[in-house]
DRENMI-330377 format. One record per atom (N, C-alpha, C): atom name; x, y, z. Coordinates in pm, 1 decimal, decimal comma. Layout:
<pts>
  site        c1        c2        c3
    CA         X         Y         Z
...
</pts>
This chain:
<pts>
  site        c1        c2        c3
     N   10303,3    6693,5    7352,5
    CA   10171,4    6732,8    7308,8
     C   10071,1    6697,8    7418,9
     N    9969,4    6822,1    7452,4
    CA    9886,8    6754,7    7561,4
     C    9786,8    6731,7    7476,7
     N    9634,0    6686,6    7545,2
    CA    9541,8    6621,1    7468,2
     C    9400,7    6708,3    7578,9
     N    9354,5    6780,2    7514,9
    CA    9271,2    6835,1    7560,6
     C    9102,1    6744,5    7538,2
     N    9045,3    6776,2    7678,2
    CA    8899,6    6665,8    7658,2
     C    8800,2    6750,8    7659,9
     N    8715,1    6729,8    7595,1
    CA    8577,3    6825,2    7632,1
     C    8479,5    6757,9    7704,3
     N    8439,2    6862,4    7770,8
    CA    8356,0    6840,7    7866,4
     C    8219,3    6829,7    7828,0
     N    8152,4    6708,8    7825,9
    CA    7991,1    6639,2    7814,3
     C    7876,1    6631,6    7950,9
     N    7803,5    6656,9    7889,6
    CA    7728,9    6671,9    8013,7
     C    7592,3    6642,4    7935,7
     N    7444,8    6578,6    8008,2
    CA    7351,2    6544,7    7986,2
     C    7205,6    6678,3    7923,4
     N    7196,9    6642,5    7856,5
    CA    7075,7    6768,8    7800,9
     C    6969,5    6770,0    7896,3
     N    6899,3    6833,1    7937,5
    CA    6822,5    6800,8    8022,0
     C    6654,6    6827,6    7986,4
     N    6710,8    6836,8    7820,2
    CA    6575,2    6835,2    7739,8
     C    6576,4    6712,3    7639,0
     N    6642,0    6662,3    7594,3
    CA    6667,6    6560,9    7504,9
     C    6764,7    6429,9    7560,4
     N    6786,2    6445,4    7663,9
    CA    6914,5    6332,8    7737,7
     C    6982,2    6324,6    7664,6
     N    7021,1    6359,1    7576,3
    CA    7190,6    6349,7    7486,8
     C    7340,8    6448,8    7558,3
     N    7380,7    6366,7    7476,4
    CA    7550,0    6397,8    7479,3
     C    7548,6    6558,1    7484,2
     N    7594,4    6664,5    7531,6
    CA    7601,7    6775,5    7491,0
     C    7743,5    6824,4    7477,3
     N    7794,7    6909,1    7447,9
    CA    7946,9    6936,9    7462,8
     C    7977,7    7085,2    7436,8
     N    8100,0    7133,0    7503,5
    CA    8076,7    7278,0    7445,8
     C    7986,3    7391,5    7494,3
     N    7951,7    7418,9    7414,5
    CA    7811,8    7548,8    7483,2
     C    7674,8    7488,8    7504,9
     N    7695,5    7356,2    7514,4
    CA    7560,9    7284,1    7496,3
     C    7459,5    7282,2    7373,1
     N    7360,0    7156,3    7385,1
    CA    7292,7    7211,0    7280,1
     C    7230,3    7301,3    7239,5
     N    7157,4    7317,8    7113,5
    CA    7088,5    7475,3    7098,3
     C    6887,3    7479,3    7168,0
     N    6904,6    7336,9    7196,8
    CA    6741,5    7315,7    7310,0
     C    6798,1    7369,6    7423,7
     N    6891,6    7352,7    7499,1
    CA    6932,4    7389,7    7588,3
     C    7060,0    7439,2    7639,8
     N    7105,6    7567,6    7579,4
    CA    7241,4    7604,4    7586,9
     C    7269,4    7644,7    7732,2
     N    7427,7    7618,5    7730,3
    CA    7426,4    7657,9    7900,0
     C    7506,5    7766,1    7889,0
     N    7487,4    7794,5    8008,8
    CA    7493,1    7987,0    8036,0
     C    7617,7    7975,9    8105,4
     N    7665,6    7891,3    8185,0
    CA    7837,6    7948,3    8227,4
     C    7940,4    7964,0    8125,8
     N    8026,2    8007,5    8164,1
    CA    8100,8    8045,3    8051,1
     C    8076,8    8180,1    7932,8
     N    7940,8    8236,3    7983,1
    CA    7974,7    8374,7    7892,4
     C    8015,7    8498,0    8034,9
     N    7998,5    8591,8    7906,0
    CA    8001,5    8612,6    7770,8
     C    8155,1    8523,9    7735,9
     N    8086,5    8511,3    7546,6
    CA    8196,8    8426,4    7466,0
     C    8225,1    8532,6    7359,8
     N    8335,5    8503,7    7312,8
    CA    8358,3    8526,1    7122,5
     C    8343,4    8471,9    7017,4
     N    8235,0    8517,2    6941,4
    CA    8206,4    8449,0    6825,2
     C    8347,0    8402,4    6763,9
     N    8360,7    8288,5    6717,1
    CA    8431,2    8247,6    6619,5
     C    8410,9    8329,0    6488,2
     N    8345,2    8348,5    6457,1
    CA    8267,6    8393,1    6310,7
     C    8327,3    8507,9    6279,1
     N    8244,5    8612,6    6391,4
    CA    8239,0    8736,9    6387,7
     C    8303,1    8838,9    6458,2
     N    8398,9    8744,4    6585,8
    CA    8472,6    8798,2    6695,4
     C    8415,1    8898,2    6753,7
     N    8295,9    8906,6    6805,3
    CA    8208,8    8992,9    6872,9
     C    8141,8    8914,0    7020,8
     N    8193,4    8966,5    7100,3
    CA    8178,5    8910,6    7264,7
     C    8045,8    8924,1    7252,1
     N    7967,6    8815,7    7338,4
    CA    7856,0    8817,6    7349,7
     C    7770,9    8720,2    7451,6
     N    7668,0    8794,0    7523,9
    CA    7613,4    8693,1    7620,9
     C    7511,5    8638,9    7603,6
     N    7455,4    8556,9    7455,5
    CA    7389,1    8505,4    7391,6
     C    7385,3    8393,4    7402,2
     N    7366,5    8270,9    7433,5
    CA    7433,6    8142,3    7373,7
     C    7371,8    8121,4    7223,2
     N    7287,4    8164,1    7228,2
    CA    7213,2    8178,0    7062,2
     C    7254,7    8231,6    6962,9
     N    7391,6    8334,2    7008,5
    CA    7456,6    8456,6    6854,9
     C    7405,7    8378,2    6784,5
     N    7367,0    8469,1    6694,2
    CA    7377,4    8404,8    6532,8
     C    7442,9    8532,9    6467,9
     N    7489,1    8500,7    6359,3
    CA    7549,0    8592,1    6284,2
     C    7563,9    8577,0    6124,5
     N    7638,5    8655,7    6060,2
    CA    7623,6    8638,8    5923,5
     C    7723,1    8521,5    5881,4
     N    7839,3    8519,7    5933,0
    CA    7912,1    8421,1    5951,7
     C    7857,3    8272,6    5970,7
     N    7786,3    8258,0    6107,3
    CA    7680,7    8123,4    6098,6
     C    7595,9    8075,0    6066,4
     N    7532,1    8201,9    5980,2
    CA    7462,0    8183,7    5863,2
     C    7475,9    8117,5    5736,3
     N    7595,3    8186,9    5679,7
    CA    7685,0    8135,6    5583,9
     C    7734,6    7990,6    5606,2
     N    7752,3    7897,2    5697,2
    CA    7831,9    7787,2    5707,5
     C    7713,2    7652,8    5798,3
     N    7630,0    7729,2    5792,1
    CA    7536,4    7639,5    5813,7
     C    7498,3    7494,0    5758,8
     N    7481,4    7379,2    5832,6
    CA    7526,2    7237,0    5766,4
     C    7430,8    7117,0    5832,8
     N    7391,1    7189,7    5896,6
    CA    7302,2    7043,4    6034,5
     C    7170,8    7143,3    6035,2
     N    7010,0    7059,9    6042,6
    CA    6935,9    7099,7    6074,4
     C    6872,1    6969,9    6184,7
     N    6813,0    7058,8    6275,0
    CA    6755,9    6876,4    6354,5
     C    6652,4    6845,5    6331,2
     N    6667,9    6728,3    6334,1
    CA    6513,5    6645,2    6323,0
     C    6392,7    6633,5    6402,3
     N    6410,8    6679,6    6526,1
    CA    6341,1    6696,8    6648,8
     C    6287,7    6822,9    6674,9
     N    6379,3    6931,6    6598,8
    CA    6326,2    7082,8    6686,4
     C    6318,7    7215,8    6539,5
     N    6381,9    7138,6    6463,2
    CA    6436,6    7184,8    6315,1
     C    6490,7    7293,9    6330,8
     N    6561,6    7327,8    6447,6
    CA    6669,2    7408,7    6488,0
     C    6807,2    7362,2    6362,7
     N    6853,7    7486,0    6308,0
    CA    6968,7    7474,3    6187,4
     C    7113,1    7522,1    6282,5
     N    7272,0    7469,7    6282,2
    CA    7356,3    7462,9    6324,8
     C    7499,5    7459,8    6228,9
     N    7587,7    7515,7    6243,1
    CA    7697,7    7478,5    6210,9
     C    7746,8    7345,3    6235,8
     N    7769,9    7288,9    6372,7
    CA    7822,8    7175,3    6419,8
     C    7734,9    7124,6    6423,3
     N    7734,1    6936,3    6421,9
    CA    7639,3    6861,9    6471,0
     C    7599,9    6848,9    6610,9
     N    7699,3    6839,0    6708,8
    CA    7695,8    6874,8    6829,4
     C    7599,2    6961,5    6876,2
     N    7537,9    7093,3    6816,5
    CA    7463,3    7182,2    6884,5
     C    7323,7    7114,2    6876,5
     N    7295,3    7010,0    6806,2
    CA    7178,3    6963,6    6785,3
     C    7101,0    6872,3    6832,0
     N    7041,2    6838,3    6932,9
    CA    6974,1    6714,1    6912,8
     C    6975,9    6567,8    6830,3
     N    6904,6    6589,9    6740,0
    CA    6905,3    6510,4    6627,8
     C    6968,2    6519,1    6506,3
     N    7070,5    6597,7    6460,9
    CA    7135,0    6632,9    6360,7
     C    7094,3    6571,6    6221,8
     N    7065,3    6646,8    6097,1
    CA    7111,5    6599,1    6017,4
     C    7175,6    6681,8    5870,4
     N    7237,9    6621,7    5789,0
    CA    7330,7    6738,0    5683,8
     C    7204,7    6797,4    5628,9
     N    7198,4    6909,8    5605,5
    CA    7123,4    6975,1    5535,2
     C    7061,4    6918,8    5340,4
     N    7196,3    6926,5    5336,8
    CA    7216,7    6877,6    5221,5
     C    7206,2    6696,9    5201,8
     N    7110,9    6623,1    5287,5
    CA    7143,4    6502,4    5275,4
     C    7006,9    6442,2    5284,1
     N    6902,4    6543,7    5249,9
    CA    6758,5    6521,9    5274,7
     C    6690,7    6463,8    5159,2
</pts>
């Protein structure tokens, strides 16, 4: 079994952890175009949104009140449902 790492890198709007496509203050642009998970529609957005990430929406932040699937895309994360 290998063990795959993701790659973190500094926000350069919020100094946090970022991972992935970065956060949604500052998404980073290498790596497109991507495929939605959701909706499987290629796209050179880092922003897609779709009906899919609509639907499964779970984190809003506290800082930008930007809403997310993952906590990761956020800044300040918190459960939607935990307010």
């Amino acid at each position: 079994m290998t063990t795959q790492y993701v790659k973190t890198y500094s926000c350069p709007t919020c100094q946090g952890l970022a991972s992935g496509r970065g956060h949604l203050c500052h998404p980073r642009t290498d790596g497109l175009p991507f495929v939605c998970e959701y909706c499987n529609k290629e796209t050179s957005d880092p922003r897609h949104v779709c009906t899919g990430i609509v639907d499964n929406i779970e984190y809003v932040c506290k800082k930008c009140g930007r809403l997310a699937v993952y906590d990761s895309l956020l800044c300040e994360p918190a459960p939607i449902d935990g307010e």
